[in-house]
C-alpha positions as CSV (number, residue, x, y, z in Angstrom):
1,X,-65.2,46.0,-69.7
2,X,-62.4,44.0,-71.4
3,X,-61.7,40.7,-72.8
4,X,-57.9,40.0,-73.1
5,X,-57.1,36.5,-74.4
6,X,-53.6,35.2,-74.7
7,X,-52.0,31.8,-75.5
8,X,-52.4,31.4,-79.6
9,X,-49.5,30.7,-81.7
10,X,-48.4,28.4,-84.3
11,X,-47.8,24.8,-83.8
12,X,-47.8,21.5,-85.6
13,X,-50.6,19.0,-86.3
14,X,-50.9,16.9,-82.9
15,X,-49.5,19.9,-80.6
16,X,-51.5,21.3,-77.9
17,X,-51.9,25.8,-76.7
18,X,-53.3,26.7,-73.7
19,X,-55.9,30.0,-74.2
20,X,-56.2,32.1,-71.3
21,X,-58.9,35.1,-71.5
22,X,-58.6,38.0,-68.5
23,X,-61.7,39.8,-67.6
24,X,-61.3,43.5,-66.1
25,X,-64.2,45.6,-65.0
26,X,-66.6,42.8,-65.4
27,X,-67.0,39.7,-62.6
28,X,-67.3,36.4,-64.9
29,X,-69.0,34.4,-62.2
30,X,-72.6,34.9,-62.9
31,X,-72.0,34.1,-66.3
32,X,-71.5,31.4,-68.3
33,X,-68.8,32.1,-70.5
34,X,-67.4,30.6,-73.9
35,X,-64.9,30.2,-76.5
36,X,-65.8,31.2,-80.3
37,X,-63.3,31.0,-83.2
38,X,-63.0,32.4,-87.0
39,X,-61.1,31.1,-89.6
40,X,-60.3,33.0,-92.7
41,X,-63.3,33.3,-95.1
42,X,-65.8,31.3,-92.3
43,X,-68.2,32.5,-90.0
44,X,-67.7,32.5,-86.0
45,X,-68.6,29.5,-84.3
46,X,-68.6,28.5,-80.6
47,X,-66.8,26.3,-80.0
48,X,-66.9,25.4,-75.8
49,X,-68.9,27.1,-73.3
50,X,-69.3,26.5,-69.2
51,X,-71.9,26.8,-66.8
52,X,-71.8,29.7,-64.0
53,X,-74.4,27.9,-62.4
54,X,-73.0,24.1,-62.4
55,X,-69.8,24.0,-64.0
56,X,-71.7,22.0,-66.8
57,X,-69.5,22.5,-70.2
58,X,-70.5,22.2,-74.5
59,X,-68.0,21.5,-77.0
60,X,-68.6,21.5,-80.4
61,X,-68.2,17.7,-81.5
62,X,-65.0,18.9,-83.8
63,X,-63.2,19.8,-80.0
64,X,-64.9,16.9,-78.1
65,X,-62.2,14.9,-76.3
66,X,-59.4,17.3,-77.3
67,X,-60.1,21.0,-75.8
68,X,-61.0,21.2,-72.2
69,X,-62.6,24.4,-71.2
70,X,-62.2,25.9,-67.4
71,X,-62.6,29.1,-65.4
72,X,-61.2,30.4,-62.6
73,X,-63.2,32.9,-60.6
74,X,-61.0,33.8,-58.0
75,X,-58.7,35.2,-60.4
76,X,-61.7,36.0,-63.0
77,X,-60.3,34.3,-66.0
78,X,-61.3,31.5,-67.9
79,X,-59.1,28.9,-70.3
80,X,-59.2,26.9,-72.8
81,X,-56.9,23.9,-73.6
82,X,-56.7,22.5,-76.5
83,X,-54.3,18.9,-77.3
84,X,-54.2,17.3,-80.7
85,X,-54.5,20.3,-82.2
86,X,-55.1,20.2,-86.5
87,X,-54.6,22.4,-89.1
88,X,-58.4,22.7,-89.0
89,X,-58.5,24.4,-85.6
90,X,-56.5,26.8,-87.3
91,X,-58.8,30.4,-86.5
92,X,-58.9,33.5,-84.3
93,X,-60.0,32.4,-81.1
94,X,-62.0,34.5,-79.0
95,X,-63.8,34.9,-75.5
96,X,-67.1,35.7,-74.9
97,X,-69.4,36.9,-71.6
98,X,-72.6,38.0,-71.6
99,X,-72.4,40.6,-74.6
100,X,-68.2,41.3,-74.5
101,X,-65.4,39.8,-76.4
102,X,-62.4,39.8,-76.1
103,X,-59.9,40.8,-79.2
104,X,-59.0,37.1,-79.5
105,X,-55.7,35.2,-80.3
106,X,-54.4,34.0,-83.2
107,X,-54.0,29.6,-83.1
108,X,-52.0,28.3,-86.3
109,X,-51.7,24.6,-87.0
110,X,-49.6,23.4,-89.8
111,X,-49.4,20.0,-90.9
């Protein structure tokens, strides 16, 4: 089973970055699946997860009203996007089903 997220990289206070995570030799859609991140120094923390079962979603109330979590099943991939980013968001973003993660992808923000 692997966990490939893509779509980190450095942007300015206010911009926005698109996360994408690819699942291979796993099916996501039993699962809910999430987003975690680590900053330098901090411990993981979720961040957004979604429902397998309704679609319902959780966001950490730092992300509320600026990341929008999605999946995809068809194409077994889920997302995460993320608009007025700060430098606070800056962290290692990573995906999560069941027990896997994925190597996660680096999001800077600079002011």
């Amino acid at each position: 089973v692997q966990l490939q997220a893509s779509g980190g990289g450095s942007v300015h206070t206010g911009g926005s970055l698109r996360l994408s995570c690819a699942a291979s030799g796993l099916r996501l859609q039993p699962y809910n699946i999430a987003w975690f991140r680590q900053a330098p120094g901090k411990e993981r923390e979720g961040v957004s997860c979604i429902s397998s079962r309704d679609g319902s979603t959780y966001y950490k109330d730092s992300a509320k009203g600026r990341f929008t979590i999605s999946r995809d099943n068809a194409k077994n991939m889920m997302y995460l996007q993320m608009n007025n980013l700060k430098p606070e968001d800056t962290a290692v973003y990573l995906c999560n089903a069941v027990n896997y993660w994925g190597k996660g992808t680096q999001v800077t923000v600079s002011s």
